[in-house]
C-alpha positions in Angstrom: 126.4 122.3 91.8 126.5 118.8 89.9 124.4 116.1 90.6 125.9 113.0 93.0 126.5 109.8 91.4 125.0 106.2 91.7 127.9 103.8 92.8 127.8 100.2 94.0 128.7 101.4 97.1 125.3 103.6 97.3 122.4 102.0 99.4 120.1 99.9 97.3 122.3 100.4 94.3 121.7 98.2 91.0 123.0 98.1 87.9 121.6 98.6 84.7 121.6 96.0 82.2 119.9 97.3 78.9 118.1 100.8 77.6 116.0 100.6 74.9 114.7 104.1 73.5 111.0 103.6 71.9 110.4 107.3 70.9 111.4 110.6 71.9 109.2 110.4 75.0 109.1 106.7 76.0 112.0 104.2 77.0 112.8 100.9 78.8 115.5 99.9 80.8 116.1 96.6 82.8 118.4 96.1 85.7 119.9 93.0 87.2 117.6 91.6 90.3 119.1 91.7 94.0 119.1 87.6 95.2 116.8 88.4 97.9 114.3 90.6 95.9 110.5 89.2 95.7 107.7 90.5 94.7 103.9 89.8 93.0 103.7 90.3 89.1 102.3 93.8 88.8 103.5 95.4 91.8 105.6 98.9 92.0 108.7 99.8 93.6 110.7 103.2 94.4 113.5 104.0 91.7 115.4 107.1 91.2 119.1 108.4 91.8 120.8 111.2 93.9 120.0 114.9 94.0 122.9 117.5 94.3 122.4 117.0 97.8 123.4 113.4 97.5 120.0 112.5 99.2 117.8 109.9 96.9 115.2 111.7 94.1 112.9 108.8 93.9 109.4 107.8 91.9 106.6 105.0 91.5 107.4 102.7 89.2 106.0 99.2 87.9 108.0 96.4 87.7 107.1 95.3 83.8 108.5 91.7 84.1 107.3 89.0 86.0 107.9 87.3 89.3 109.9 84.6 87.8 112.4 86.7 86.0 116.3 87.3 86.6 115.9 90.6 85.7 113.8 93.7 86.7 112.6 95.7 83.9 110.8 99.1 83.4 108.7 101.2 81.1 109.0 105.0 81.7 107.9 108.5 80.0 110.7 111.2 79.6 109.9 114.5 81.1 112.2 117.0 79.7 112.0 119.2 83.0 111.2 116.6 85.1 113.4 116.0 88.2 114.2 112.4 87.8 112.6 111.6 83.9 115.3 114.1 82.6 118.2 112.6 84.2 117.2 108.7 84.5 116.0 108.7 80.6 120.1 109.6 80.3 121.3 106.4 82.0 123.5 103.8 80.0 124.2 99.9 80.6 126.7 99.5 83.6 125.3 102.8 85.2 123.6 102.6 88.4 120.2 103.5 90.0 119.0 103.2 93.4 116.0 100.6 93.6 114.4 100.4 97.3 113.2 97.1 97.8 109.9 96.6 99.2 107.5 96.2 96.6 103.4 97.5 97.2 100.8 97.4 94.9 96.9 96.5 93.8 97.6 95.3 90.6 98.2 92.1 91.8 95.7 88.7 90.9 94.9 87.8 94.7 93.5 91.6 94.8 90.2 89.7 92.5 87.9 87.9 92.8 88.1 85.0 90.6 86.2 84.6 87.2 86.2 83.6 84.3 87.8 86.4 81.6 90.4 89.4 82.6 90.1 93.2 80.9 93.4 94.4 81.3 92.9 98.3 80.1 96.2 101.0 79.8 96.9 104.0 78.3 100.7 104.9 77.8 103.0 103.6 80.2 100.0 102.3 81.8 101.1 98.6 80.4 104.1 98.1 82.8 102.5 96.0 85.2 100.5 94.5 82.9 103.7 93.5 80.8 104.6 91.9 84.1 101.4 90.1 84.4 100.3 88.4 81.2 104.2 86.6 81.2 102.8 84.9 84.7 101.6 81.6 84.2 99.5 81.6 87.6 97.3 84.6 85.0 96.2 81.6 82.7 95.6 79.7 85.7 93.0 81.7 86.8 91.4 82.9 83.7 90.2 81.0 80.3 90.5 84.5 78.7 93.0 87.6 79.1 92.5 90.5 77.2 95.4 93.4 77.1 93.8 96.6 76.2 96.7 99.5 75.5 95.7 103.2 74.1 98.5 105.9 73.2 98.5 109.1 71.3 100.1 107.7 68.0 101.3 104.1 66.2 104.8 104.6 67.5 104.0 104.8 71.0 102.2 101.5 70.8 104.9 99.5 70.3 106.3 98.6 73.1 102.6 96.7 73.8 103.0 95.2 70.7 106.6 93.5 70.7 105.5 92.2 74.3 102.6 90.6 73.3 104.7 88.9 70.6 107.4 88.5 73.1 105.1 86.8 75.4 103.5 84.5 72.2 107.0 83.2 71.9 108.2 82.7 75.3 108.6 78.8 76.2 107.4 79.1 79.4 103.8 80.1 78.6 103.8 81.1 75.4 101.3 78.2 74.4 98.7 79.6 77.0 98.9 83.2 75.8 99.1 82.1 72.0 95.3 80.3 72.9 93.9 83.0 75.8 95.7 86.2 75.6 93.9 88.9 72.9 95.3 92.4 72.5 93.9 95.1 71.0 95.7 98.9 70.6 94.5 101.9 69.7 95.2 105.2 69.0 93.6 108.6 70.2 95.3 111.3 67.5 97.1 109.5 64.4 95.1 107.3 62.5 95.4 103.4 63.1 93.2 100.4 62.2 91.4 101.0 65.6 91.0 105.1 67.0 89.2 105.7 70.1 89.7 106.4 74.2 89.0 102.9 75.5 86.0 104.5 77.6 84.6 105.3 74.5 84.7 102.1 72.4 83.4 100.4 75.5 80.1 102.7 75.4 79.8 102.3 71.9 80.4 98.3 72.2 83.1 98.4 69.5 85.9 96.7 72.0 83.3 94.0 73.0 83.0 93.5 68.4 86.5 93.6 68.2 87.6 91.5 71.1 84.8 89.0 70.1 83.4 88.9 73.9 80.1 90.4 75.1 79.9 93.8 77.6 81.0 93.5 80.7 79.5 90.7 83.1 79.8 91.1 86.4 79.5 87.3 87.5 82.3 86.2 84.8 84.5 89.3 84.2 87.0 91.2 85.9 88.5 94.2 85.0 92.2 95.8 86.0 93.1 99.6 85.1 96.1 101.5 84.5 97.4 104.9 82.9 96.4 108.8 82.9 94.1 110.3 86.0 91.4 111.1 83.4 91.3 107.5 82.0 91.2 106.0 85.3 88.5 108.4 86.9 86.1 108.2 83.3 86.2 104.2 83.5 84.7 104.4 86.8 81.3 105.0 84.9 81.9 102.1 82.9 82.2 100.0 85.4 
């Protein structure tokens, strides 16, 4: 039995615009934004296509562009046996996906209370939502300082992270404010790189506060957002 097939016809069908493969486990893709779509930067919403069944296979995922964008892009692993990764990782501009449209999510600004400085912490795909949110200008509004912290395995899986922040540096809409208050740092767990360590690590040792040129955590000026593996998110708890 073969798998049904996306169509405009489907409900919440969208097409896709562009697929961009990053290494043999990671890729993008971006497809064009229904007219009555809204959402915060950093929210998630259901993707996915149709079983063999014809019913819809669906999964989490964060919307990696901003509010203001025309388009709604993604940043997703590849799971060779996986029951969606293996088939969406497949799809090619003009194909189409089902996208439901009612965005959730805590990884929003008005989910913190203001201050002064922004840790924004991921490890691998983790950096979707905050691709969407350092490309919002209301981010620079709120904070004199954004830091994007992104961890992977190896060099190649960071860059995505790195051609956003340069994206970002160069976009005329607030690329001045990122150029003067966004700092990124990446690091890598396994191959060697300029900077090796598990973000929970370089934290207790005070090496991200050196190399960020900021001081530990402050819970009057600093907030902190979080996003990536189960074991990441459960260890920074401690350093929190």
């Amino acid at each position: 039995m073969t798998f049904f097939e996306v169509t405009p016809e489907t409900d919440d069908a969208v097409k896709v615009l562009d697929v961009k493969h990053w290494t043999d486990k990671l890729f993008s893709f971006s497809v064009e934004r229904p007219t009555s779509f809204r959402f915060r930067s950093g929210e998630f919403i259901m993707l996915g296509l149709l079983d063999k069944q014809g019913k819809p296979l669906l999964r989490a995922y964060s919307v990696a562009s901003p509010s203001w964008d025309e388009r709604l892009s993604f940043y997703s692993i590849k799971v060779p046996d996986g029951p969606l990764t293996s088939r969406l990782q497949n799809i090619q501009v003009d194909d189409y996906i089902i996208m439901r449209k009612k965005p959730v999510g805590t990884l929003v600004l008005d989910a913190l209370i203001p201050g002064k400085q922004i840790y924004m912490i991921a490890t691998g795909t983790g950096i979707a939502p905050f691709a969407s949110l350092i490309r919002d200008p209301e981010l620079y509004d709120k904070y004199e300082q954004v830091n994007l912290i992104h961890t992977c395995r190896n060099k190649a899986e960071l860059a995505y992270g790195k051609e956003l922040v340069d994206r970002t540096k160069r976009d005329p809409l607030i690329g001045e404010l990122a150029l003067k208050n966004l700092a990124y740092l990446s690091t890598t767990t396994r191959e060697n790189s300029d900077v090796m360590g598990r973000p929970t690590d370089l934290i207790q040792n005070g090496k991200l506060f050196s190399l960020l040129s900021t001081t530990p955590f402050s819970p009057e000026k600093d907030r902190v957002m979080i996003c990536g593996s189960l074991g990441m998110n459960t260890d920074m708890k401690f350093n929190l």
